[in-house]
N, C-alpha and C positions, 0 to 999 in steps of 0.2 A: 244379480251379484251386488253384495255392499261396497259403496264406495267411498265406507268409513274407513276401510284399513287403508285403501291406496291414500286417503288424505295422510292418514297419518305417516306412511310410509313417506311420504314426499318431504314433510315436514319435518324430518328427522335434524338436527342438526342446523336449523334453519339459522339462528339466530345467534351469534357470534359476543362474549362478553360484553363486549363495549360497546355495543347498540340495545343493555337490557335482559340478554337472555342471561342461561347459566351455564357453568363450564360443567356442569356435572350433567349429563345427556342417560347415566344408566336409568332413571326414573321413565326417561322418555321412547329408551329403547325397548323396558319392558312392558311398558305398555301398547306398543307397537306389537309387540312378538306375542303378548297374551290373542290382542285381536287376531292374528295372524294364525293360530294356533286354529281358535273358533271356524274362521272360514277357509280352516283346510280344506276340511272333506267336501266343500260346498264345489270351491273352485282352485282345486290345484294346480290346474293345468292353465289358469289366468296368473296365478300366485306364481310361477314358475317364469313364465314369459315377462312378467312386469317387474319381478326383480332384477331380470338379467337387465332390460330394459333400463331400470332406474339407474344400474350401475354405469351404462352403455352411455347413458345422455345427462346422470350427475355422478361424472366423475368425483368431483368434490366433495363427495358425501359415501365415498367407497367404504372406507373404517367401518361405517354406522352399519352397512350392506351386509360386510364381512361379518360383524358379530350375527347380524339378523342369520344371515345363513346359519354359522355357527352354531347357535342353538337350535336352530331346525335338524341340524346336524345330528343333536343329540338323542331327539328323538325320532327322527327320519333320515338315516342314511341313506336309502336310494335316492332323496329329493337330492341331498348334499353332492351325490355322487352324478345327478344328471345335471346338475350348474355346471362342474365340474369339464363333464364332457364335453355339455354342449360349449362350453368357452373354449377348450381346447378345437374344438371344427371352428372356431366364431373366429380364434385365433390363425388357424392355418385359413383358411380363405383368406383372411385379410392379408394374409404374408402374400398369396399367392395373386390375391387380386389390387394388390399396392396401396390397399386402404390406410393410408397414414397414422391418421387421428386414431382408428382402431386399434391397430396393433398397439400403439402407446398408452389405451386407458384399458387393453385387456390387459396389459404386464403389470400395468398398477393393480388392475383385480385381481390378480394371483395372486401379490403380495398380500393383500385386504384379506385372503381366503385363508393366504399359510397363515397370518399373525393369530385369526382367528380357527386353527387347528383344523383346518379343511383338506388346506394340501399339504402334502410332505414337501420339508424344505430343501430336500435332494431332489426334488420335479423343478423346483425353479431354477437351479443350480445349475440343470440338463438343459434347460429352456436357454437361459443366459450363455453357457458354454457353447449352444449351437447358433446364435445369433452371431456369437463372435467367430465361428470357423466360419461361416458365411462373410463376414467381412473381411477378415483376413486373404481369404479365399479371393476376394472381390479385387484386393489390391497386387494379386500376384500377379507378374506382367505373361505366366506362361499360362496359367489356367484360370487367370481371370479376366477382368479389363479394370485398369486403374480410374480409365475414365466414366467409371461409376461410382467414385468414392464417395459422392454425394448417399447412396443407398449402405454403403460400408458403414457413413459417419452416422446415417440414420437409426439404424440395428443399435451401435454402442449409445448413442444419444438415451433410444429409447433404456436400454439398461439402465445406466445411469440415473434416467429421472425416475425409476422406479426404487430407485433404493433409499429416499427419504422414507418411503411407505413401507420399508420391509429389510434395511439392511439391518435396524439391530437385534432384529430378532433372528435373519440370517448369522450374523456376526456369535451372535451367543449359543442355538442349534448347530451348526454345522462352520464352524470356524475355520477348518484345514480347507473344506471345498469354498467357501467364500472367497477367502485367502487367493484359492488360485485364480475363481475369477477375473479378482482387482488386479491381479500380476499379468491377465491374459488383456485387462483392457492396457495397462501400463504399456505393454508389448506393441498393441495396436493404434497406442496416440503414437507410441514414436517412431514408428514407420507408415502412416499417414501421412500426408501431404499438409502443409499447414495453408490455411485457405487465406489470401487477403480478400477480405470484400470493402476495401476499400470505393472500387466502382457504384457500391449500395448502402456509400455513408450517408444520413442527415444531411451530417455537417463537414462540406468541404476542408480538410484541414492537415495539414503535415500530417498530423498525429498518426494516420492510419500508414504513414511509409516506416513505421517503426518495424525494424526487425524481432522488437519483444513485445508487439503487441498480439496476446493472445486470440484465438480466433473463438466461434460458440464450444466447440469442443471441447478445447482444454479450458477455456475458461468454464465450465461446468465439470471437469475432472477435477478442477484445482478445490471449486467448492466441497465435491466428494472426498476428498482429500482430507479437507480442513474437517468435514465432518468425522471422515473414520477418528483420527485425532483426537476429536472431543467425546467420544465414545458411543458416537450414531445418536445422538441425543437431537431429535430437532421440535422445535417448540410449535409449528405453523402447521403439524401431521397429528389430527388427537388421534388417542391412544385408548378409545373408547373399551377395546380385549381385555385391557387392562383387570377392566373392573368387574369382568367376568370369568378372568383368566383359570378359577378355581373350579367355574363348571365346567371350560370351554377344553381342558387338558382332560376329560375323560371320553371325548369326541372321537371317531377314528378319522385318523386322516386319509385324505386319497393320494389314487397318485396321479400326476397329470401327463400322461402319455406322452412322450418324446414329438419334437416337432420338424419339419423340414423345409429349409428355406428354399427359394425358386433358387436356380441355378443362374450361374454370371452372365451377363449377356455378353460373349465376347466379338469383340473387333472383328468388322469386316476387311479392313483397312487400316494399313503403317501409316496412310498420309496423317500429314496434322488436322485437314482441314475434314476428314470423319471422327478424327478424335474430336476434335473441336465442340461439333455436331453432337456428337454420340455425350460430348460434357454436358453441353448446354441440356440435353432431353432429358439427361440426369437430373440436373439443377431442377425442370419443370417436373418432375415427377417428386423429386426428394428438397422442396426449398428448405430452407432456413427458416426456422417457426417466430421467431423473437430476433430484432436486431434493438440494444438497449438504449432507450435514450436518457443520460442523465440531464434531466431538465435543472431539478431543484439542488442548490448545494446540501452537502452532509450536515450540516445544522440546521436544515426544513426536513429532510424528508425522514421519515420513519429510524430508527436505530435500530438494524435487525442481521443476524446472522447471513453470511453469505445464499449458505444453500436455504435458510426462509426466505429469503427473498424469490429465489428460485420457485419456490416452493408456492409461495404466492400468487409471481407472476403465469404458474402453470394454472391454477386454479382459476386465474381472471379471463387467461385466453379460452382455456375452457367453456366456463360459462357461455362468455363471445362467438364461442363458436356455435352450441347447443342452443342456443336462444336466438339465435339470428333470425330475422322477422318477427321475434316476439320483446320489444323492446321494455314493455314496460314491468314482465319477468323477469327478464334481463335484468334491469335493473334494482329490482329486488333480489336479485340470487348474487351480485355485486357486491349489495353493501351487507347479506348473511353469513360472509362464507365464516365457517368455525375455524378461525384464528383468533388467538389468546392477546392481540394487539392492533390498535389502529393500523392501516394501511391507506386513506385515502391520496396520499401522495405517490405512493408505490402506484396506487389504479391509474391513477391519472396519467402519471409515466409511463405505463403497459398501454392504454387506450389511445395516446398518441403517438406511442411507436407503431401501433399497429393501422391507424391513421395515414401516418406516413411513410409505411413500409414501404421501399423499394424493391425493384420493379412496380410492384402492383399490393396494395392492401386487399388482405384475404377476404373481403367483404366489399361492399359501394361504402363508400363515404358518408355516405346520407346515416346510415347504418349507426355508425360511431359519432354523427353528430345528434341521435333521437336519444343515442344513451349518455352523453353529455348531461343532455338537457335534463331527463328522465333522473338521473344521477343526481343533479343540483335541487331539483324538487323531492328525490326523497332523503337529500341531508342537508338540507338547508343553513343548517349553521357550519358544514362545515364543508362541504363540496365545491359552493363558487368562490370562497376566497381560495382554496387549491387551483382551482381552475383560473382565473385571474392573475395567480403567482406564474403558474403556465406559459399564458399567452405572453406575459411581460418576459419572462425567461428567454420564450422562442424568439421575443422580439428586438431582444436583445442581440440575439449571434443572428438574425435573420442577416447577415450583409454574407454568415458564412454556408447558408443553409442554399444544399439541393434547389435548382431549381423549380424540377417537379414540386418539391416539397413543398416550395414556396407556395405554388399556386395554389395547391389544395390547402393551406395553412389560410388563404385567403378567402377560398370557398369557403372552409370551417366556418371561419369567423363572423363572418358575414351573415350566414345562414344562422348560427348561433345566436348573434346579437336580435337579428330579427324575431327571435323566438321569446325575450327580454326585451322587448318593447325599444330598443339600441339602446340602451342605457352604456354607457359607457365613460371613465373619466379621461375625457377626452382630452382635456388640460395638460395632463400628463405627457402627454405627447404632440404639444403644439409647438415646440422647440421644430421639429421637422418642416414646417415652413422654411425654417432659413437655413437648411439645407439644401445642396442644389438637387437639383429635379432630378436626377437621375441618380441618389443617394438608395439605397435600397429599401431603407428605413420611409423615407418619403414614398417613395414608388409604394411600399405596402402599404400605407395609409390612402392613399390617393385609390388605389386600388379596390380597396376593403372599402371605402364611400362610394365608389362606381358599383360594386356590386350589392351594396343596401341598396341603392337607389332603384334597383333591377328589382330586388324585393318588397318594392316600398313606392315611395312616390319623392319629388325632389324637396318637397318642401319638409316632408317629413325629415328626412335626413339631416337637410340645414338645421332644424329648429333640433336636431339630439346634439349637435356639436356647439350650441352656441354658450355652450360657457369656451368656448375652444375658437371664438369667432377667426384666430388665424389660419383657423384649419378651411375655411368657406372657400381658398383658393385655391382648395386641393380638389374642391368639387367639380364635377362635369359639368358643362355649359346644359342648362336646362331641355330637356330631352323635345325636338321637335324637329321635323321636314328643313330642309333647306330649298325650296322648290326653286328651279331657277326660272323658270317662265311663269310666275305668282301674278295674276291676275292685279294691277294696282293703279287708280285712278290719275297718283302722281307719274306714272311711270311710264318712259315711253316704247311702245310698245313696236315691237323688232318680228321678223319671218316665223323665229320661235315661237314666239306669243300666239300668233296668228294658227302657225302649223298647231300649238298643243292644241288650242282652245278646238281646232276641228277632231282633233284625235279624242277629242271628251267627246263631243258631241256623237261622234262613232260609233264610242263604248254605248256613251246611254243609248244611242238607237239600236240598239245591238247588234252594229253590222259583225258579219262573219270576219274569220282571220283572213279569210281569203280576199274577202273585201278592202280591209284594212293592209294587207301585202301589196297588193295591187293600186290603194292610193299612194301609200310610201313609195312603190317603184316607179308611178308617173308625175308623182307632184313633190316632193322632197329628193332621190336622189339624184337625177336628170342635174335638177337647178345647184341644190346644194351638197350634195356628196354625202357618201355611205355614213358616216362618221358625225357629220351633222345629224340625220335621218336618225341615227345610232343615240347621240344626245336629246332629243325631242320625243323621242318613242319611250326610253328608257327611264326620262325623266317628270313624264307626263305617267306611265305604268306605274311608275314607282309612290307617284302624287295620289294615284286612284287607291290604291292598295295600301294605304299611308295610317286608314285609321286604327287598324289592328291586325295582327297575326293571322288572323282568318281573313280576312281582306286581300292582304300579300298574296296569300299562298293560291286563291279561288281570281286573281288575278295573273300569276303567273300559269295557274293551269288552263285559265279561257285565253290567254295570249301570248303563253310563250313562243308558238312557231313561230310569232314575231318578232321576238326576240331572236331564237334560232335564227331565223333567218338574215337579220343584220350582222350578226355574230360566226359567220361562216369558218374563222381560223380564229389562231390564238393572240394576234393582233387586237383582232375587235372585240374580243374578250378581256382583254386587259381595258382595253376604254370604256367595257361596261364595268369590271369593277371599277372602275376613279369615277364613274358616275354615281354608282352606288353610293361609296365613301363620301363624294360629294353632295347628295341631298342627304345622307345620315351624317352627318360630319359631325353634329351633336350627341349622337347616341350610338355607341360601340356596338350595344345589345345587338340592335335593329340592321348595324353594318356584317355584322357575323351572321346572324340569322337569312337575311337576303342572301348573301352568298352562299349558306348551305343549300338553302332551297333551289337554289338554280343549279347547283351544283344536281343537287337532287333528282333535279326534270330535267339533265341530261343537257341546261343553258350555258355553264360554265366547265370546264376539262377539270380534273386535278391540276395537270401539267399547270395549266393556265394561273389557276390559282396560285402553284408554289413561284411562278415567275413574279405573279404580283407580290406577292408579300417581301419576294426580295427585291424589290425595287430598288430607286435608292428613298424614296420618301418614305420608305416602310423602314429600311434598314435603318436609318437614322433614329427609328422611334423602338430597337429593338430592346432597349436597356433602362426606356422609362416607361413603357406599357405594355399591356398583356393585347392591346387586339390583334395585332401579325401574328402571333403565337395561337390566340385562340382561334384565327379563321386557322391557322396554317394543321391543328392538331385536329380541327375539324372534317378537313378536306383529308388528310390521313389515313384518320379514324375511319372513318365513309367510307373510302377505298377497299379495306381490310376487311369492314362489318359485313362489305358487299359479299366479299367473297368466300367469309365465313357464311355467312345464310348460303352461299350457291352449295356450299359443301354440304352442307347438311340437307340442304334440297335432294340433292343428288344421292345422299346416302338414303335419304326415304323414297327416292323414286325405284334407286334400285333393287329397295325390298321390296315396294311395291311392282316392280317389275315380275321379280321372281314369282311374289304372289299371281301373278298376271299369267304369268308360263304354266303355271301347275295348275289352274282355275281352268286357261284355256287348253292345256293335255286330256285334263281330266271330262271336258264335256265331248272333246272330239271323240276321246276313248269309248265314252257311253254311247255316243252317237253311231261310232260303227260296230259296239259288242250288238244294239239292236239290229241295224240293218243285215249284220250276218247271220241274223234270226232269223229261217225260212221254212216255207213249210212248203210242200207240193198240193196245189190245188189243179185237177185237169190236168194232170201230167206234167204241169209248169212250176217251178220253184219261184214263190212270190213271197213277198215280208210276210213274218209271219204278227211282226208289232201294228198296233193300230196306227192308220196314217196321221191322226191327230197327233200323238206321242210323239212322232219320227218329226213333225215338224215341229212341236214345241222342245225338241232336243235341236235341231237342227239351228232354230231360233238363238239358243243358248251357245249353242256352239260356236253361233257368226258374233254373239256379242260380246265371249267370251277371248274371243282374236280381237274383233274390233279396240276390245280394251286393250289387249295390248300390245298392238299396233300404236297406238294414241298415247299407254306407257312410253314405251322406246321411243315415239317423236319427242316428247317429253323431255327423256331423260338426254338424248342427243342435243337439243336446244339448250338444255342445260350446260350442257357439258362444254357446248360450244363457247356460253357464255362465261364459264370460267376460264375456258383458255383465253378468252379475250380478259378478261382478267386478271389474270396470272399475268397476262402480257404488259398490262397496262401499270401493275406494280411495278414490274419489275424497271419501268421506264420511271416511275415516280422514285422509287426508290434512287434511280440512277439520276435524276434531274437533282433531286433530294439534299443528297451528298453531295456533286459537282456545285450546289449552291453557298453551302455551308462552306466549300471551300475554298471560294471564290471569295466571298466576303473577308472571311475570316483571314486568309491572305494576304489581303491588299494592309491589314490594319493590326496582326499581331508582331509584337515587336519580335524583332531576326535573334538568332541565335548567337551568342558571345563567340568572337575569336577561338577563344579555351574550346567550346560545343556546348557550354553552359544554357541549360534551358532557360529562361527570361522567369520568374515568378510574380506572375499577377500581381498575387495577393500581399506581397511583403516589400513592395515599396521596389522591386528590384531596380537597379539602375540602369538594364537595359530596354527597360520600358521608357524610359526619357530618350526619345527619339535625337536632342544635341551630337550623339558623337556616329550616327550614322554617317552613308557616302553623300558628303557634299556637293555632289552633281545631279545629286537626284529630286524630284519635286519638292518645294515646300511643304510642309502640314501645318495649319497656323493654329496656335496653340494659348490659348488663355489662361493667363496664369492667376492665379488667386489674388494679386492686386491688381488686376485689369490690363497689365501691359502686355505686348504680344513678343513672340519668340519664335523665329524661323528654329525650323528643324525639318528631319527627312520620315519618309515610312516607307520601307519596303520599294521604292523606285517608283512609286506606285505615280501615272501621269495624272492626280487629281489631287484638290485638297479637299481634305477632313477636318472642319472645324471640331475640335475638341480639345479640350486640354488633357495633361496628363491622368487625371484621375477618372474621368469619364470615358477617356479611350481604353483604358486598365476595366472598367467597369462593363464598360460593352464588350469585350472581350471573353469576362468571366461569362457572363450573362449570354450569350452566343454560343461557347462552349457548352456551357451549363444545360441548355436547350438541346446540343447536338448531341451530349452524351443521354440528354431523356429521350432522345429518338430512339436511340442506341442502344436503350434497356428496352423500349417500348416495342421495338420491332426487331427485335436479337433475334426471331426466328425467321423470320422473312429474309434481314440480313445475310443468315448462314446460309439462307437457300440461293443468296446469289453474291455469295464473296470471291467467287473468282471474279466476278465481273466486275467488282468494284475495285479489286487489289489490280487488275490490269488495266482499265479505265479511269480511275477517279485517284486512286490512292498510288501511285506513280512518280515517279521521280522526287524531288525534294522537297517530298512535304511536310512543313513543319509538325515536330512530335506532337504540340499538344492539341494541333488537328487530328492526327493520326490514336492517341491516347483517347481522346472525345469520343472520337468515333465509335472505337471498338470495346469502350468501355465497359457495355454491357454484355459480349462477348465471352468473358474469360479469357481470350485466346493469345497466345505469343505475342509480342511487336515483333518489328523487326531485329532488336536489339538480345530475343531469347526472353524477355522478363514477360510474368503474366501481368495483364494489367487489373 
């Protein structure tokens, strides 16, 4: 088969005004449809599957699709009429099997089909009218469930974004049923729920407690709106029909068979806390495709119609989505798309919302930092100053930005600079030296040079900032060992020195763990105690295993029992991390990494770990670095991944189990249909199968149980292993929370007389700890010309060195981190909020603990408001 037509099929539409092509594409489409013609009768049945195909996976080039058919139309009506069909099954599957992205680029294809006289504009009209009785349907509190509006909002969403592609030709065929339509979704925004997703802003900020701030819904009605208005006229949708409009009206149209949406899932339960549940499973089935970031002000970016913009940002997510592991298409189907105007600032703004989408970006990060890059090399003149304007943008409100955000805004960048040699003008931003350290602007800098240097080496990094030389003290201490028993001729040498240098000499002769247990338990603890024995062993393991990442790890697996076994509770696990911390005290990387890895082989608990990180020497550094955070999401993460692989274990054991049961029926069965095969030999009824047979069944038969026998142990040790599991979250979870709370207690300012919540972020004045209870501890407090100020916090029996703006700071910062847990593990949460609302969350706990918390939830407070 030739695979001159699909070239050119692909290539339809490639090339977009203002990167060189032409706005005029009929030249390109008949040349396409001429070859297409040719290698009918060859391969129709490839021609058939690859159109649907191209429409399937470039959306953005549907127009071009719809005429192609179109003309085929004209002279092959059954081809016309089996796209037809088959999209109409393509489409009810996807409704019934919850295929999102599908349902939404099949509604486009219809549109693509009616413009170009394929289907009858009364089929889409019936299509449209039953998405909306399903939503509607969805919001009724007796014959639906409300707490699926997320699929209700989804149905009219997708309506909506199909009618840049097809409502003016709707509007002008069939005007009275359109009409009713737009009147039927009218009915449906206003008795909808209006969403705040405040909990899943960017950017921390009043703004989103606006009662007239519109949510994705109606802010996309209001665009549709503004479109009907201007007379469906949109400039970012070509109109390629257009220019065949006089052959394509002698076509017959079809019709597209009525459709039927799955029916409501309703409520098992009045309680709130199954609604809750039953919300949240909605949200994960039906998220929110776009939350918008206006980076660039209205005098940079683009000057373009509401719904173009719309219109755009649907075609770039598209791509993103279609090309995903294909970056460097990707990046060419990016900067093609056939619109009649630049957009590279609109991309940019789409690529890092979707970057920093909350909860989770639809993609790994890695993903949107190869098409960054990919991006800048194929627009070079005009890609990295957009992207540049970007970064200085975000870095701008970074003091207001998401925590999560923040840290992947630092992964971004870092990975990106490395990919550009770190070029960077650094100068620009060397004012943040004399900011104080825990300014968030500084923390991002300091940040973003710790993680080049992870990419890179130290010297490298210095020498990219040295027009910037005041930025050198935002650098980490040159990455190396802190051994404490260092071998040194000045130095004089102590039991440690003595104990390490024998525990080398152990390794290299390679005595066994056993050996090595049994000197530690006669020759170090006896004399010097557990704890000592504990700093010598751990700190001499850690010296051997020191030169690289495969070192570590092929040391911790030849002698962890020894570790284990100094490590018996969660005591002497905390002294093994401040050991850890202690010989990496120079390198973050290497203090994360060692901790997972133990964590790993089963040296270190979860539990253990989130005690460390809240320490107070860890607590104190929560607001000027990312490592407590990054051991603490690591150790998290781990927990969860565990139990996610156990699940999925388990679900292939127990196919394979089933397989295992029918394998072994099915040989027993043959085994005894032979043996009650007999025959009378001598008057005696004797088998009548050969004995070899009877045993080579029999054989089968034993091997056939033995598997699954050895299944079911299998799938039971499994099973087992997740309940210890399930167990052991739910105590992380509960450690978790009681931590966050604990902290964040002792040190967010009390609540005003009035009930007035304290506001972080806006200077509130009851964040100035002076007119607290004067009987309660000091907190000494540093004031911006160095003089000190008694004041109170919270009764709290300690003091907090910080002044006002850094305790405001760690607060946000604290928060910020408890509400990313909060989105990150909203499911886990739901599965154990009564324990948390009767344990943890309990008496008088301040709101914006309690707000933090449930942030990612959707769920009630206690006050009735969603948060």
């Amino acid at each position: 088969m030739s695979a001159g037509w699909r070239t050119l099929l692909l290539r339809i539409g490639d090339r977009c005004p203002e990167y060189g092509g032409s706005a005029d594409h009929k030249e390109h489409i008949e040349t396409c449809y001429g070859v297409l013609c040719r290698e009918y009768e060859h391969s129709k049945d490839a021609m058939f599957e690859f159109l649907l195909q191209c429409a399937d996976q470039l959306p953005h080039k549907i127009p071009f699709f719809g005429v192609l058919i179109g003309l085929i139309n004209l002279e092959n009506e059954d081809f016309a009429k089996g796209i037809v069909d088959t999209t109409h099954a393509n489409l009810q599957d996807a409704l019934h099997n919850e295929n999102r992205d599908r349902i939404r680029i099949l509604l486009r294809f219809l549109c693509g089909l009616m413009c170009s006289k394929v289907v009858l504009p009364n089929s889409i009209i019936e299509t449209f009218e039953a998405l909306l009785s399903s939503a509607a349907t969805i919001l009724d509190e007796e014959t639906g469930n409300p707490s699926w509006q997320p699929r209700a909002d989804f149905y009219v969403y997708c309506i909506l974004a199909s009618l840049p592609w097809g409502g003016s030709e709707l509007f002008e065929q069939v005007p009275d049923e359109f009409e009713r339509v737009l009147v039927g979704i009218q009915s449906y925004i206003s008795i909808r729920r209006h969403f705040d997703d405040i909990a899943f802003s960017v950017f921390e900020t009043d703004e989103g407690n606006s009662p007239n701030k519109k949510d994705f819904i109606e802010d996309l009605w209001e665009r549709i709106q503004v479109l009907s208005r201007n007379g469906w006229k949109v400039k970012s949708v070509p109109k390629p029909h257009l220019s065949f409009e006089a052959q394509l009206v002698a076509g017959v149209s079809h019709r597209f068979s009525p459709i039927s949406c799955p029916p409501p899932t309703i409520s098992q339960s009045s309680s709130e806390i199954v609604k809750g549940q039953e919300k949240h499973e909605a949200d994960l089935k039906y998220p929110q495709r776009l939350r918008r970031l206006h980076i660039f002000p209205t005098n940079k970016a683009e000057n373009m119609q509401p719904v173009d913009r719309f219109v755009v940002e649907e075609c770039i997510l598209d791509v993103l989505l279609f090309f995903n592991g294909c970056r460097k298409e990707c990046a060419f189907y990016l900067v093609s798309l056939p619109v009649p105007f630049r957009y590279e600032y609109l991309m940019a703004e789409t690529i890092f919302s979707q970057l920093l989408l909350l909860p989770n970006p639809p993609f790994r990060p890695i993903y949107y930092t190869l098409v960054i890059i990919d991006l800048c090399k194929a627009l070079p003149g005009a890609f990295p100053s957009v992207v540049v304007g970007a970064v200085h943008a975000l870095f701008d409100r970074i003091s207001n930005m998401d925590m999560e955000c923040r840290t992947r805004l630092i992964l971004w960048f870092s990975h990106h600079l490395s990919n550009f040699q770190f070029i960077w003008p650094w100068q620009e931003w060397a004012y943040v030296k004399d900011l104080p350290k825990w300014a968030p602007q500084r923390v991002f800098v300091q940040e973003v040079l710790e993680r080049e240097i992870r990419l890179s080496y130290f010297d490298k990094i210095k020498q990219s900032i040295e027009d910037a030389v005041e930025l050198e003290e935002l650098l980490p201490p040159k990455a190396g060992p802190n051994f404490r028993y260092h071998s040194d001729e000045g130095k004089e040498s102590t039991d440690g020195h003595r104990l390490s240098k024998e525990l080398v000499a152990m390794v290299r002769g390679r005595k066994t763990q056993g050996d090595i247990i049994s000197w530690v338990d006669e020759k170090i603890i006896p004399v010097n105690g557990a704890k000592f024995a504990l700093d010598v062993v751990s700190q001499t393991l850690l010296d051997i295993g020191s030169k690289s990442f495969t070192h570590l790890i092929t040391v911790l697996e030849r002698y962890g029992q020894i570790i284990s076994k100094l490590c018996p509770n969660e005591e002497m696990q905390l002294l093994l991390m401040d050991e850890v911390s202690a010989y990496w005290k120079n390198s973050t990387q290497m203090i994360a990494i060692a901790i997972d890895r133990m964590m790993g082989y089963r040296l270190l608990s979860n539990l253990a770990i989130v005690k460390w990180v809240f320490s107070p020497a860890n607590v104190d550094q929560f607001h000027v670095s990312d490592r407590p955070w990054e051991i603490l999401r690591n150790a998290v993460s781990k927990t969860y991944n565990r139990i996610f692989d156990l699940r999925k274990e388990i679900q292939t054991l127990r196919k394979g189990l089933q397989a295992a049961k029918e394998a072994s029926e099915k040989a027993a069965r043959e085994l005894e249909e032979a043996k009650s095969i007999i025959e009378i030999v001598d008057g005696q009824p004797v088998p009548s199968e050969n004995p070899g047979r009877l045993r080579r069944l029999q054989a089968r038969a034993d091997k056939a149980k033995e598997g699954e026998v050895t299944t079911e142990e299998s799938l039971e040790a499994k099973e087992a292993l997740l309940a210890r599991g399930l167990e052991e979250s739910k105590e992380l979870l509960r450690l978790l929370f009681k931590s966050f709370v604990e902290v964040l207690t002792e040190r967010l300012p009390p609540i005003s007389a009035d009930g007035d919540v304290p506001n972080l972020r806006a200077g509130d004045p009851n964040v100035n700890s002076s007119a607290r209870d004067p009987e309660a501890t000091t907190m000494e407090i540093d004031n911006e010309n160095g003089g000190d100020n008694d004041s109170q916090l919270n009764g709290q029996n300690k003091k907090i060195s910080h002044n006002v703006g850094e305790l405001e700071q760690w607060c946000l910062c604290t928060l910020g981190y408890l509400k990313s847990f909060s989105r990150q593990y909203a499911t886990e949460i739901w599965s154990h909020i009564a324990m948390l609302d009767q344990e943890i969350f309990v008496g008088n706990i301040h709101p914006l603990i309690r707000k933090a918390a449930f942030s990612g939830l959707c769920r009630p407070t206690s006050e009735g408001s969603h948060l």
